[in-house]
C-alpha positions as CSV (number, residue, x, y, z in Angstrom):
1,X,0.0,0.0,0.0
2,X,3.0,2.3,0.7
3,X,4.1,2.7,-2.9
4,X,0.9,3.2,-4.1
5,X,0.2,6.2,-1.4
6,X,4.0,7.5,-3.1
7,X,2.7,7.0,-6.3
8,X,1.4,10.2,-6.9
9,X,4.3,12.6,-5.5
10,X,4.6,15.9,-7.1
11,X,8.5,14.7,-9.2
12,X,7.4,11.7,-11.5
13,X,9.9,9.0,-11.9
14,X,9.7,7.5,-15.3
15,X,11.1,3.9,-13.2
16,X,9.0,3.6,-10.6
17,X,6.0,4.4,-13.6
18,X,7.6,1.9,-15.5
19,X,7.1,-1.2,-12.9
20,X,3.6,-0.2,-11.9
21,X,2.8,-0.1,-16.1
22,X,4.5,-3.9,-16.2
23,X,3.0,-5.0,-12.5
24,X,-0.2,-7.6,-12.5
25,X,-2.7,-5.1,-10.6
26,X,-4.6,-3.4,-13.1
27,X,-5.4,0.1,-11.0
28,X,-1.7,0.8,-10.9
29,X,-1.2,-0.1,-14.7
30,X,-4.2,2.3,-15.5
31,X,-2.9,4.9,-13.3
32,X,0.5,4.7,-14.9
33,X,-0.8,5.5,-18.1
34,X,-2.0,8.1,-16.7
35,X,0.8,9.8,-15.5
36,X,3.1,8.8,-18.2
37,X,1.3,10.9,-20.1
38,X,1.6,14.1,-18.1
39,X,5.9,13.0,-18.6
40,X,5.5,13.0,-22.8
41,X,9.2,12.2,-23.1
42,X,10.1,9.4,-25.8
43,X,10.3,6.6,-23.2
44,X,7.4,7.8,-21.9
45,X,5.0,7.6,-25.1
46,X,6.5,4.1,-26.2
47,X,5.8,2.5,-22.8
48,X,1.9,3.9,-23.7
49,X,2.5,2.3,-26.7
50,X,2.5,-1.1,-25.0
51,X,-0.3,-0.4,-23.2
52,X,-2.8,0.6,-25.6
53,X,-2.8,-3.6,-26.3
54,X,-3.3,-4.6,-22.2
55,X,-6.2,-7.1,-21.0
56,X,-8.0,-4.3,-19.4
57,X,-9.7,-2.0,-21.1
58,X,-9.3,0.9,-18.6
59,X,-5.6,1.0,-19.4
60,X,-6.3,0.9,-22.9
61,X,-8.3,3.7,-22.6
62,X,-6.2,5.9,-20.8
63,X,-3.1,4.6,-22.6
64,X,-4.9,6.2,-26.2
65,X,-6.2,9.2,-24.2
66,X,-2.2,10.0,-22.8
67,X,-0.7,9.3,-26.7
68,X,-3.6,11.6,-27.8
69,X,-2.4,14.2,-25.7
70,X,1.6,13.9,-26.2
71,X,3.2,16.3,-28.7
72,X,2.2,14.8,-32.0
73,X,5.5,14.7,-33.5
74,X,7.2,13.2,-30.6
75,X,4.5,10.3,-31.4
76,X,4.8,10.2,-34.8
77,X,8.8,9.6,-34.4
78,X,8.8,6.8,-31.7
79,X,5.3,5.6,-33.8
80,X,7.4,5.1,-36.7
81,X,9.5,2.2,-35.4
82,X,5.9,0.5,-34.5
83,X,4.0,-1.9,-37.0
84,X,1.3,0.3,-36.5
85,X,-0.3,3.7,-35.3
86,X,-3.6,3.4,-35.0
87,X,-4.3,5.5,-31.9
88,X,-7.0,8.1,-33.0
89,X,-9.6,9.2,-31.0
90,X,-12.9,10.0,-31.7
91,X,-13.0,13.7,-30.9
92,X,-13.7,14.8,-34.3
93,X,-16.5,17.6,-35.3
94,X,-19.6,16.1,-35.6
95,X,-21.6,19.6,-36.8
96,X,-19.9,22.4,-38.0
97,X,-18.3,24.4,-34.9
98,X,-19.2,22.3,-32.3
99,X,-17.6,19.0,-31.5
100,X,-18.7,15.6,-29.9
101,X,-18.7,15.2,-26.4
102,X,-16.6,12.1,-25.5
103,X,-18.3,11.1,-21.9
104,X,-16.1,9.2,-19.5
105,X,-16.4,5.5,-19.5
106,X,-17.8,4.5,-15.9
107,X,-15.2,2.1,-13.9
108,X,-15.8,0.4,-10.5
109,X,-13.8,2.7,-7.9
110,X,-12.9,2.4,-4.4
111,X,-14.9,5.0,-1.8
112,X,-12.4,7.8,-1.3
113,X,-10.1,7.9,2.0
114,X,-6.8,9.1,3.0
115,X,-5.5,5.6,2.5
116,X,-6.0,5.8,-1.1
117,X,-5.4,9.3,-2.3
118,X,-3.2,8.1,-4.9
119,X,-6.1,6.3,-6.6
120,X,-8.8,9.5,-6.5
121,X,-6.1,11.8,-8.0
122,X,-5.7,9.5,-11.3
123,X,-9.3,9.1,-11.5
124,X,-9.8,12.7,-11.0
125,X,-7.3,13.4,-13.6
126,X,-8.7,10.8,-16.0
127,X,-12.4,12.3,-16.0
128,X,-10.7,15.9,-16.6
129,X,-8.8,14.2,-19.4
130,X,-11.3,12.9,-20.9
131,X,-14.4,15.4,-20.4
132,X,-12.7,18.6,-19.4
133,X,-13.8,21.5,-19.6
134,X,-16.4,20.3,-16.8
135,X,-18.1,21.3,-13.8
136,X,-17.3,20.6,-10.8
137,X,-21.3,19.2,-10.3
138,X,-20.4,16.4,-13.5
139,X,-16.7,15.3,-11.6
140,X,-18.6,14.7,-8.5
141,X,-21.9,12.8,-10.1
142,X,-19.6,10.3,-12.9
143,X,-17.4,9.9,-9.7
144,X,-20.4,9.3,-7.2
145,X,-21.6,6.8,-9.9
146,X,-18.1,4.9,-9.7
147,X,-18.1,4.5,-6.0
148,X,-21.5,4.2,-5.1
149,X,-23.9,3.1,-8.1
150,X,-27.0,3.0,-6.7
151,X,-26.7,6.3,-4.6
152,X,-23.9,8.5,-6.1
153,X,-24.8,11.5,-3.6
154,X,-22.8,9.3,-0.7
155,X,-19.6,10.3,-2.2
156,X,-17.5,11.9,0.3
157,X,-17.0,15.8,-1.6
158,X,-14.5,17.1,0.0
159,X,-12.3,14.1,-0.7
160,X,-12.7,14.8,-4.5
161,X,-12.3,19.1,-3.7
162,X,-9.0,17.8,-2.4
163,X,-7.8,15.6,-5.0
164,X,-9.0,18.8,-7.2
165,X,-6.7,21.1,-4.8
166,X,-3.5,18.9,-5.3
167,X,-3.7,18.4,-8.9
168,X,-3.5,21.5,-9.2
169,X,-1.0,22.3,-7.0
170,X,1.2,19.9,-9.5
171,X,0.3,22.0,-12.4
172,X,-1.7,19.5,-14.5
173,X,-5.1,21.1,-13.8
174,X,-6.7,24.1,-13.6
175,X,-9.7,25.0,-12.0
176,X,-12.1,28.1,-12.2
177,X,-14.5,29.4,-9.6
178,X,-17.3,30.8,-11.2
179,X,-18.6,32.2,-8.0
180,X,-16.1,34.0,-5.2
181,X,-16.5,31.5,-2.6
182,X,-18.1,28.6,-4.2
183,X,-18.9,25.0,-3.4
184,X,-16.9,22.3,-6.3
185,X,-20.1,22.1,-7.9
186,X,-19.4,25.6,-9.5
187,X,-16.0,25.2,-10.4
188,X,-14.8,24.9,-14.1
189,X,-12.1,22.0,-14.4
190,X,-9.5,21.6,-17.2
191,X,-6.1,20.3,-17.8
192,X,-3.2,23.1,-18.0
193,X,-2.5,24.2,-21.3
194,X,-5.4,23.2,-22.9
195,X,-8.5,25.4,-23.6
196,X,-10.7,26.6,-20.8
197,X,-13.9,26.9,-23.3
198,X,-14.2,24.1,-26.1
199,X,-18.0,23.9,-28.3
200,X,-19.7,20.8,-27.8
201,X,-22.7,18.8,-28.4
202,X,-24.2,18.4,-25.0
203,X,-23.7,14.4,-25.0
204,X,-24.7,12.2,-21.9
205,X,-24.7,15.9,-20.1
206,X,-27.0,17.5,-17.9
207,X,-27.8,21.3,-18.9
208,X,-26.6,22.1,-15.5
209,X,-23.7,20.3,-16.1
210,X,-22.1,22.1,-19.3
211,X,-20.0,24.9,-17.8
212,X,-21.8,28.4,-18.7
213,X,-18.6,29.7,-20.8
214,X,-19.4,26.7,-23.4
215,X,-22.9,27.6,-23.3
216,X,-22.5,31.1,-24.1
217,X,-20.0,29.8,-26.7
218,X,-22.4,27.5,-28.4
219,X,-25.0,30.4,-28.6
220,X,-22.4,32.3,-30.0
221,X,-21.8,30.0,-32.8
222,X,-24.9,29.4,-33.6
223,X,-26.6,33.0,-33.9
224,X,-23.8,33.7,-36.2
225,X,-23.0,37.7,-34.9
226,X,-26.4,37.9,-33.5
227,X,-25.4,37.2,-30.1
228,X,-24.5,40.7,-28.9
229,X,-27.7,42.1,-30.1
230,X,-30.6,39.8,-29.3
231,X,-32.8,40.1,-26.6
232,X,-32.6,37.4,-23.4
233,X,-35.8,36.1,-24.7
234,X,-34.4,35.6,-28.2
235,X,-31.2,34.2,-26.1
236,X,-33.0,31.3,-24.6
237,X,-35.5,30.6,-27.6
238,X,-31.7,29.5,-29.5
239,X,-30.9,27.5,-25.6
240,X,-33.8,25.6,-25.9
241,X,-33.6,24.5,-29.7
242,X,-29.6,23.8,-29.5
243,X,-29.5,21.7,-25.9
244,X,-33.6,20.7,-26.8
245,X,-34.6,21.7,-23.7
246,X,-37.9,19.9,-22.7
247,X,-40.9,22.2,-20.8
248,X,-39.7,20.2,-17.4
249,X,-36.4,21.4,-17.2
């Protein structure tokens, strides 16, 4: 249990990441490729290689997600000794100016405690790989889900605000308080460097779960220039044709 509670430690040590990537338990393996994507180097990305082809599909996963996120041509040179490099993801536009939301695929995860901080970071950091931007109000519900299916609102929040709080401390995340003061639920979550507002189709999303910069995006888009000048009723008539807002919400 010791290495896995020093798995997380602000220096990464492309070693110690490299025995948990080739070790039997598949939580460490999947948390490896997490991290070895945050290093990029050339060791780094052909390790990720290796693991696009595990048994579980949870490292996979976050094995294509990392290589998707490495600098391209740093792949495309350590790719090029591969037999293949078929490692595309499926984050293409699907109308024009707004892209597809790619949700995060639900895995079984422990209930959060000190003992096992190391885990919540990488699954923390997965979910705002994969769906960031996000609210704070999505992290804790696909999280909640994880640990406690049948009633998600047992999740232990402050364990996740802190996972939140040291991830960024590390540099790999960013987070945005949308109101001085505010609970997680109102916080805007995205991985450093990367941008704070990306147009998307709302997906497996609640409304209330889309941060409000994306939504004011989308509207943006899709008035073409009329934006500025239309009137909050004309505002919301375009919210409830591009999310198809029903009557009940």
């Amino acid at each position: 249990m010791s290495e896995r509670r020093e798995f997380f430690e602000v220096t990464i040590d492309f070693s110690q990441l490299e025995i948990h990537a080739r070790c039997s338990d598949s939580t460490l393996r999947w948390a490896s490729a997490i991290e070895l994507g945050q290093l990029g180097t050339e060791e780094a990305i052909s390790l990720l290689w290796s693991l696009t082809t595990d048994l579980d599909i949870n490292v996979r996963d976050a094995a294509k997600l990392s290589l998707d996120q490495c600098d391209e041509h740093l792949v495309g040179k350590v790719l090029a000794t591969k037999w293949t490099a078929d490692i595309t993801s499926d984050s293409g536009l699907s109308v024009e100016g707004v892209a597809k939301h790619t949700p995060w695929k639900i895995r079984p995860l422990d209930v959060p405690s000190k003992e096992n901080e190391w885990a919540v970071d990488a699954a923390v950091l997965n979910i705002i790989q994969t769906e960031g931007p996000l609210t704070g109000s999505r992290l804790l519900r696909l999280y909640g889900n994880a640990t406690y299916p049948d009633s998600p609102m047992r999740l232990p929040k402050k364990r996740i605000q802190k996972a939140v709080e040291r991830l960024e401390k590390r540099g790999v995340i960013t987070y945005v308080q949308n109101y001085a003061e505010g609970e997680l639920e109102s916080w805007t979550l995205f991985q450093t460097k990367t941008p704070a507002v990306i147009v998307r189709e709302q997906g497996s999303r609640k409304l209330s779960e889309i941060p409000v910069t994306e939504v004011i995006a989308r509207l943006k888009v899709s008035m073409d220039g009329e934006f500025e000048f239309a009137s909050q009723n004309e505002r919301f008539q375009f919210l409830v044709k591009e999310y198809s807002i029903k009557q009940s919400e």
